[in-house]
C-alpha atoms as one frame of an Amber mdcrd trajectory, in Angstrom:
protein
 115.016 108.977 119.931 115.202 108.025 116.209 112.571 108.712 114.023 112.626
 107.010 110.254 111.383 107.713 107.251 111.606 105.300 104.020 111.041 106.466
 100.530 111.805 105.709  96.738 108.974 103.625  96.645 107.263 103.010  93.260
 105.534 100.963  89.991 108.045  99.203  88.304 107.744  96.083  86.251 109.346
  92.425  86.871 112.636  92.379  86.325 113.214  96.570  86.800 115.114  98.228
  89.929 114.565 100.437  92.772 116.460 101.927  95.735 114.933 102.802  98.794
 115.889 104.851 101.151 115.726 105.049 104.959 116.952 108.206 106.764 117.223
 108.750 109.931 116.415 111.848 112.074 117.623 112.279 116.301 120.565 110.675
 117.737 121.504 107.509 118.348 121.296 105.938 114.414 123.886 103.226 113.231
 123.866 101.062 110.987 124.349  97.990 112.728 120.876  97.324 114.278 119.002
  98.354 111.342 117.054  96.148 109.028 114.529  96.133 106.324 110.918  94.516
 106.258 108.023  94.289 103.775 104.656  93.306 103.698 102.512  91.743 101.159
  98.968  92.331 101.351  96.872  89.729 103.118 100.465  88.157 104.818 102.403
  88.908 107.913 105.760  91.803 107.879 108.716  89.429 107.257 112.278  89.979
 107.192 114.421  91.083 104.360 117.814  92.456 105.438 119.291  93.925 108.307
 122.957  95.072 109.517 124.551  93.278 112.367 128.060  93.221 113.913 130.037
  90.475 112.962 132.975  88.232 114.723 135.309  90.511 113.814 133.680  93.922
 114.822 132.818  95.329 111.366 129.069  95.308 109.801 127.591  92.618 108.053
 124.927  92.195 106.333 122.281  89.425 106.150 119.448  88.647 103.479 116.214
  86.543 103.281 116.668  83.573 100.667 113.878  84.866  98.966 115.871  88.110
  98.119 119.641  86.927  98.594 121.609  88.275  95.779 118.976  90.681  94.213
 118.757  93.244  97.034 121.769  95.131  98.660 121.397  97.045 101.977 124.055
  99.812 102.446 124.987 102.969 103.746 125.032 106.360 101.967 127.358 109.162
 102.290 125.426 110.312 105.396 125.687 108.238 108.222 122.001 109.083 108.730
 120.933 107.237 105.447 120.790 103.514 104.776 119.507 102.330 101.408 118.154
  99.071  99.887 118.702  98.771  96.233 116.469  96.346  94.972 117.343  94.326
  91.205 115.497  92.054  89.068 112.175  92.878  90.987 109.426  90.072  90.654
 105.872  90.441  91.120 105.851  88.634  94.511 108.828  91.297  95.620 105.185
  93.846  95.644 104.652  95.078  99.188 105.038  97.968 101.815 108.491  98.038
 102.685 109.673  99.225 106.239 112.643  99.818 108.044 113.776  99.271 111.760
 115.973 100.459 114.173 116.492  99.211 117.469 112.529  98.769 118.151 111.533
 102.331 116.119 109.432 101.476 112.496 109.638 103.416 109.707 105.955 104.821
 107.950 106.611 102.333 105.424 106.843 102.924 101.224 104.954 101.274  98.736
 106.947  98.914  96.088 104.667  97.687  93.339 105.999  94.906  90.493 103.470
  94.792  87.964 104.033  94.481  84.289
């Protein structure tokens, strides 16, 4: 079974960058069926990107509105590896970010946006 663990979490202020990372350790990993999540204090975990396999057979990706065009979920070099690099943070961009994989959650990694 996959196990995941997210990092690169951090302070940064508005407007600043991060990349997370979520590797993954066991068989079975692929990038298609993996997503991103976050959670704000006080709110429910909510979507932010995930992998899935388009039309045509090849990975796409798909983005909340509220991050479209600011965050990019890819692969690294590893096949085991999937990052989100987050860009022109804002304040309400501040919660615990997870990742998912076929029904297996991360630990989670704190992402702070405070000036």
């Amino acid at each position: 079974q996959v196990q995941l663990v997210e990092s690169g979490g951090g302070l940064v202020e508005p407007g600043g960058s991060l990349r997370l990372s979520c590797e993954a350790t066991g068989s079975g990993f692929s990038l298609a069926g993996m997503g991103w999540y976050r959670q704000a204090p006080g709110k429910r975990r909510e979507f932010v990107a995930s992998v899935y396999i388009g039309d045509d057979g090849r990975n796409r990706t798909m983005y909340s509105d509220s991050v479209r065009g600011r965050f990019t979920l890819y692969r690294g070099n590893s096949k085991t590896i999937a990052y989100l690099q987050m860009t022109s943070l804002k304040p309400e961009d501040t919660a615990v970010y997870y990742c998912l994989h076929e029904g297996v959650w991360g630990q989670g990694t704190q992402v702070t946006v405070s000036a």
